[in-house]
C-alpha positions as CSV (number, residue, x, y, z in Angstrom):
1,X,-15.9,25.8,-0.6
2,X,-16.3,26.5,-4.1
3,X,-15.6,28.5,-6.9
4,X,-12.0,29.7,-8.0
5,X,-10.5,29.2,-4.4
6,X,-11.6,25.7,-4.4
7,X,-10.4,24.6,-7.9
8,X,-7.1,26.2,-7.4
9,X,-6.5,24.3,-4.2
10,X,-7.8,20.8,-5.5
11,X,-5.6,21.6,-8.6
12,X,-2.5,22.1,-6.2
13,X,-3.1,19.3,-4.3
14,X,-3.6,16.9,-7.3
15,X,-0.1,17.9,-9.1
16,X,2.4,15.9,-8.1
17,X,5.7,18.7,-8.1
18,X,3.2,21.0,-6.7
19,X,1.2,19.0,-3.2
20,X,3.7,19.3,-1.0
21,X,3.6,23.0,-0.4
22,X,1.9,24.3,2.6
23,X,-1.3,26.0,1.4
24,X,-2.5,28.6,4.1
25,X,-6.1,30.3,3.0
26,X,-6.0,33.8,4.2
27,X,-10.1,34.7,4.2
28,X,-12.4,36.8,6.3
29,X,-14.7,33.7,6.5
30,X,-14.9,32.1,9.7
31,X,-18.2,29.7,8.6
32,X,-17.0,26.4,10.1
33,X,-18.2,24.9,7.0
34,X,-15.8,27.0,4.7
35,X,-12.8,25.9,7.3
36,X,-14.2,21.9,7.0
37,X,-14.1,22.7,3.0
38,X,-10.6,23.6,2.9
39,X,-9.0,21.4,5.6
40,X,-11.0,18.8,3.8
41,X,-9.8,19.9,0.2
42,X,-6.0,19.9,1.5
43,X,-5.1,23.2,3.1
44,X,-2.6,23.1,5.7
45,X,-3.8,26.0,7.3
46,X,-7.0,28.5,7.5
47,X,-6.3,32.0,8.9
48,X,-8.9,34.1,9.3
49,X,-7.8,38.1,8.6
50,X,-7.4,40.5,11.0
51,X,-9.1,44.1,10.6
52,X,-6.7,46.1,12.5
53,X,-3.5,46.2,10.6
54,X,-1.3,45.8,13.5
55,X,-3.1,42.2,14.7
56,X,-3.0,41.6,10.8
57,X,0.6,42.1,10.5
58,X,1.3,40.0,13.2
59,X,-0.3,37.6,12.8
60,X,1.3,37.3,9.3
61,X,4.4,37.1,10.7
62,X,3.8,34.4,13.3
63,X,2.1,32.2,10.7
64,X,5.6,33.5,8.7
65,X,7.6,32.0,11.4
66,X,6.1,28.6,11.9
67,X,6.0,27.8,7.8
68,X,9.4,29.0,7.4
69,X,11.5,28.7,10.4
70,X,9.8,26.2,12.8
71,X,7.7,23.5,10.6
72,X,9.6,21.0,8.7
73,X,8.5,20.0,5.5
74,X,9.1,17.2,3.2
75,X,11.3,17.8,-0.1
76,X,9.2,18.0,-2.9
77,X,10.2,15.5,-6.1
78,X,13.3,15.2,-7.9
């Protein structure tokens, strides 16, 4: 992965106040080596998009769901 995508995750990742947010790419790639690239570069999550709104929307909302209700996630710093 590179380009803006790639800098801006790497810069997230790298700041301190900032790492421990989930970063879920939202894409219409599904090349395994852009998924490696961006599980490699820190994301917590690679969802390809859906073309059909409905699938779209709910798969938004289940990936919604897990971030916010189910996952827990660490407290970020002080």
């Amino acid at each position: 992965m590179t380009g803006a995508l790639g800098h801006i995750l790497a810069d997230i990742k790298q700041d301190r106040a900032l790492r421990s947010i989930p970063v879920i790419i939202l894409t219409t790639s599904s090349d395994e080596r852009d998924v490696e690239a961006c599980y490699a570069m820190g994301a917590n999550s690679y969802m390809k998009k859906r073309i059909d709104l409905h699938e779209f929307m709910d798969a938004i909302q289940r990936m919604s769901d897990f971030w916010l209700e189910i996952a827990i996630l660490p407290q970020g710093p002080e």
